[in-house]
N, C-alpha and C positions, 0 to 999 in steps of 0.2 A: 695551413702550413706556417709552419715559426718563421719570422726575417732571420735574412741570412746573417750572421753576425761575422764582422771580419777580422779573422785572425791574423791576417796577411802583417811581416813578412813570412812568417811561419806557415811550415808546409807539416810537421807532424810534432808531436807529445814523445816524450819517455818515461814512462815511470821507472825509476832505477829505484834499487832498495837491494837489502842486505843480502837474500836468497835464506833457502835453510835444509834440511835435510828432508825426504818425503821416503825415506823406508829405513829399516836399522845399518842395511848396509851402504848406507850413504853418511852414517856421522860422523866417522873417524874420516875419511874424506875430506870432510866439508869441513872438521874441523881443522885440517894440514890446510886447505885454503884460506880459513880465516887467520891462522897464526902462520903464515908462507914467513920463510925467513928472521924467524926466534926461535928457530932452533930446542924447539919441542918435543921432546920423545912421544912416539907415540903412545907409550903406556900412558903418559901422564891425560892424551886425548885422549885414552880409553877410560879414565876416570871421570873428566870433564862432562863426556859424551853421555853417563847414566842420566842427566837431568833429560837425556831427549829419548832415551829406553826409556822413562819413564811412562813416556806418551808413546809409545810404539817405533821408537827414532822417528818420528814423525815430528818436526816443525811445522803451526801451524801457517806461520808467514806465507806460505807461497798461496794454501787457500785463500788467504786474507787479499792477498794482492789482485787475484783473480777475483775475488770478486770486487774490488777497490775499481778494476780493470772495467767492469759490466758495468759500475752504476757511471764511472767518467761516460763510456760509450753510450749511454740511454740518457744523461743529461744532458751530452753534446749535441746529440739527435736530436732531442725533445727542443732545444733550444735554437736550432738553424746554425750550430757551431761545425764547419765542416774541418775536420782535423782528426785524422787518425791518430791513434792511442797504440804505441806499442809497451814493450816489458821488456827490460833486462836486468838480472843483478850483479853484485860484485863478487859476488860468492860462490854460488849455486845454480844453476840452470831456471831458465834461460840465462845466459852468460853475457853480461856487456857489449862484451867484443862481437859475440856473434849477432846480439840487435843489432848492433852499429853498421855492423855489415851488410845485415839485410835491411837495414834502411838506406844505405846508400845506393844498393842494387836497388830498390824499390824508387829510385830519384829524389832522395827526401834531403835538399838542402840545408835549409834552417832548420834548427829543432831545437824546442825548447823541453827542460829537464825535468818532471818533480820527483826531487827524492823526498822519501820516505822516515825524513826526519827533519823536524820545524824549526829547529834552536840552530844558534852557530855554537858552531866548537869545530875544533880539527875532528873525530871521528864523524861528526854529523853533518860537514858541510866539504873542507876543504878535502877529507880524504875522497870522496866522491870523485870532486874536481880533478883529483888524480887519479882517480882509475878511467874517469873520463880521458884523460890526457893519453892515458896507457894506449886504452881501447884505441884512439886516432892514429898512434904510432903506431900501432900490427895493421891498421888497415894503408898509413900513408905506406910502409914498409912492401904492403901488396900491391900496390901501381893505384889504390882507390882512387876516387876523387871524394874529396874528405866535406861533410859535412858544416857549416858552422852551427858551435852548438851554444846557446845560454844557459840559466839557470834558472829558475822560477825561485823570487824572493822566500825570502824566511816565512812561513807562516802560522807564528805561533800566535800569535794577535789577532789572526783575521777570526769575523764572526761565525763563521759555519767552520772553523774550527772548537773556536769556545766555547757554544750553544751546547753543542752537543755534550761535552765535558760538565758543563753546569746540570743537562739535563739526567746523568748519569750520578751525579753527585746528591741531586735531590731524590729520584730514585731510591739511590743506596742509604737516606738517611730515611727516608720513608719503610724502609726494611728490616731495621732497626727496632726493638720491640720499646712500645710507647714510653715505658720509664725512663728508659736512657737516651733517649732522640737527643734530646732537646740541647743537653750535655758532653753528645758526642765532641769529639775533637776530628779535624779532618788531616790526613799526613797528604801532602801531594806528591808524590814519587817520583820519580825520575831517575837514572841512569848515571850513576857516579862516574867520574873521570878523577885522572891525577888534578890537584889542586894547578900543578904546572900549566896545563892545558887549557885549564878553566880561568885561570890569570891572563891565557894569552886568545880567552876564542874575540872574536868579533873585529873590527876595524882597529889596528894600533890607538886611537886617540881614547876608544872606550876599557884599553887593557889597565887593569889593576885587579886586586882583592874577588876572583870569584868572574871576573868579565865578562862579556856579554852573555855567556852560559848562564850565569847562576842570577843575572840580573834580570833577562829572559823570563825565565820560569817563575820569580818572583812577582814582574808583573803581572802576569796572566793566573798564579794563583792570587793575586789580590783580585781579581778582575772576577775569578769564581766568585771567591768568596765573597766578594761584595752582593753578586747575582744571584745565589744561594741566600743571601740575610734576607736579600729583597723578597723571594718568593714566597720564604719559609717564615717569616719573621723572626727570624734566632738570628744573633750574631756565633759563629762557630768557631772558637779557636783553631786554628793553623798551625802550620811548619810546612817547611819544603823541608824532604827526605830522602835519601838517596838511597840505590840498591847496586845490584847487579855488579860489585867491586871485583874486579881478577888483579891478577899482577904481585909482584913482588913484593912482601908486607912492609918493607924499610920505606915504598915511597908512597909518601901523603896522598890520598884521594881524596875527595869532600863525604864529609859527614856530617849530618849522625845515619848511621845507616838504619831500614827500616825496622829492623827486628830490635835494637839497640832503643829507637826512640818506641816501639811497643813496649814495653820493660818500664821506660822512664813514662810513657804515661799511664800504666796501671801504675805504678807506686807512685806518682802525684792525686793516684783519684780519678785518672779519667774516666768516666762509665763508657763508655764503647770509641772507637776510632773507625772511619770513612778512610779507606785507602784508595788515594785518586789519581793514576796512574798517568800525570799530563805530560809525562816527556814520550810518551811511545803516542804514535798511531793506531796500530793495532796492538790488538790481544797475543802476541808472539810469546816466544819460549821466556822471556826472561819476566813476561807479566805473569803467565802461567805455573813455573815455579818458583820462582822467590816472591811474588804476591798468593796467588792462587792455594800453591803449596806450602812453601817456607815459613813466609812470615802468618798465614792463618797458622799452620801448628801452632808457632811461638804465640799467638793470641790463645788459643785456645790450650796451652799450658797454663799461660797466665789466668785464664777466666776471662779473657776480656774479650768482649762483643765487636765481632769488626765482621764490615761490611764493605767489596771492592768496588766502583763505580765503572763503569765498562768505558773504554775508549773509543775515540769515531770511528775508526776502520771504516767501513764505505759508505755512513751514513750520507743519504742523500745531501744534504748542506754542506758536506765537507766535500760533495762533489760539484755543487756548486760552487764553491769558491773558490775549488782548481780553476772552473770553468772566467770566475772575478780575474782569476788573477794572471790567464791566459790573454783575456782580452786586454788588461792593463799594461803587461809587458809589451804584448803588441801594436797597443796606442803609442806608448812611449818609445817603440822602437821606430814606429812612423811619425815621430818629431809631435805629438797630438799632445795636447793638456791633461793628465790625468789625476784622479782625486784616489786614492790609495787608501783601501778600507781597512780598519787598522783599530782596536778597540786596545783600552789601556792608556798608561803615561808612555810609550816610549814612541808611539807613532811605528809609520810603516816601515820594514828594513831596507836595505839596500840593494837595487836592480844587479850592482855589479862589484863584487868583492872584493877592495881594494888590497892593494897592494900587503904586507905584511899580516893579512885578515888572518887569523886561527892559524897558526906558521906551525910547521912539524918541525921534529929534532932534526933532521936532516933534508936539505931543500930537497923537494920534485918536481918536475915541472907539473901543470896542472891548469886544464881546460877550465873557462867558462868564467873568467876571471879577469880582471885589469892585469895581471901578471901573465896569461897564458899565452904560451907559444903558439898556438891556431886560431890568429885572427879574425 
């Protein structure tokens, strides 16, 4: 039998994450919850909505999660980590609100959070903290007795996050047909936001030009790509790349978008591109079609050989390092010394979100934070 590992103060896990649609008549739905309040005609989410008729209105997210769910539960097990594992999302069934509740009913005081997104920005960290915040209001609002909840650090750094990225990367250049390997170019992808946004994600002292968002993802594609030269012996040209842009066209998102930098590296010569998807977790709707779909067309209008590297979704090491990074919070919450595994120049993020971190246009209040209202 494994030693018992202690997680204590902590009595249960969250996985919280986006939710997504799981039949066609759940996408117009799902998508009035994800734009609740901008005032979106439906027509305009009947148009949106095709990229997921595409797949049957089927999102694959919520499989993703579930199995995300199995391997947290079989590596806790396997490891003597005694900590039940729930699921809720912000969007789509299972509903926040409604785990929050069934954890409280369940006795579950502390609880610590992993969402389903590694970088700070306001959609990937602070908006969370505020559906967190939500969720405690409908339950303080019903007589609850309210949980206290934290957050599990950023972990875009940690190693059974990166490994597997690296391994997915060599893979994909090894698939590559032998003439063009060598010359590939690699794009790392990720998930565009307003320039605004990305000015303002991470701690006030680290805001400027691109902020802890685009600084993020920079180091951890250096940290590939460096792990990539090593295995393969190529050095591979780079860029971080952006997708998945919505919103108003007058206001600035980061660029160059994917399809946009395909274009610019067939007419430099590039022989094939490695599309390396490190801002998502999983394989969900927006890796599926603007990688999967979108931008292979545009490769393969142009001629150009591209090849997608898969993301960790529940690879075992990325379930171990929930499990790293379970026990670190909880050393650190019981006053203990802890050594915070953390690969790259920026070191390990912050236990607890300071004060002005990733701010939204309009304050809310918002759980799991040095700012939040539920102590």
């Amino acid at each position: 039998m494994p030693d018992v590992l202690d997680a204590s103060p902590y009595d249960a896990l969250l996985l919280l994450s986006f939710g997504g649609p799981e039949g066609p008549d759940d996408v117009v739905p799902f998508l009035e919850n994800v734009t609740r309040g901008r005032g979106i005609p439906k027509e305009r989410l009947k148009e949106v909505g095709q990229h997921y008729f595409l797949f049957g209105g089927v999102s694959p997210i919520n499989d993703q999660n579930r199995a995300l769910l199995d391997a947290l539960r079989k590596d806790f097990a396997e490891h003597g980590l005694d900590l039940p594992v729930y699921w809720g999302n912000r969007n789509w069934a299972p509903y926040l609100t409604d785990t929050l509740r069934e954890m409280a009913g369940d006795g579950r005081r502390r609880i610590l959070v992993l969402a389903t997104s590694a970088y700070a920005s306001y959609s990937g960290c602070r908006q969370y903290r505020e559906n967190l915040a939500d969720a405690l209001a409908a339950l303080e609002s019903e007589g609850l007795e309210l949980p206290k909840i934290d957050k599990l650090r950023h972990y875009f750094n940690h190693p059974g996050f990166v490994e597997p990225m690296v391994d997915g990367v060599v893979r994909s250049l090894a698939e590559l047909p032998e003439e063009v390997r060598d010359g590939a170019h690699i794009a790392f992808c990720t998930h565009s936001i307003p320039t605004s946004a990305a000015d303002t994600s991470g701690p006030v002292e680290e805001h400027g030009d691109g902020g802890a968002y685009v600084r993020q993802h920079l180091d951890v594609a250096q940290v590939i790509a460096d792990a990539v030269r090593e295995r393969t012996g190529v050095d591979h040209p780079w860029q971080l790349v952006y997708q998945s842009r919505s919103g108003a066209p007058h206001i600035p998102w980061l660029q160059p978008d994917i399809c946009d930098h395909l274009e610019e590296r067939q007419a430099a010569g590039a022989p094939a591109v490695v599309m390396a998807p490190i801002g998502f977790v999983s394989d969900h709707m927006e890796v599926l079609y603007d990688l999967d779909t979108e931008a292979t067309a545009k490769a393969e209008e142009l001629g150009l050989p591209v090849r997608r590297s898969a993301t960790v979704g529940a690879d075992p090491r990325f379930a171990a390092a929930v499990r790293d990074l379970v026990l670190e919070r909880a050393g650190d919450e019981r006053g203990q010394e802890v050594a915070p595994c953390a690969l790259g120049a920026l070191g390990a993020s912050h236990n607890l979100c300071p004060v002005g971190c990733c701010p939204a246009r309009a304050p809310r209040p918002a759980a799991a934070g040095a700012d939040s209202p539920y102590a």
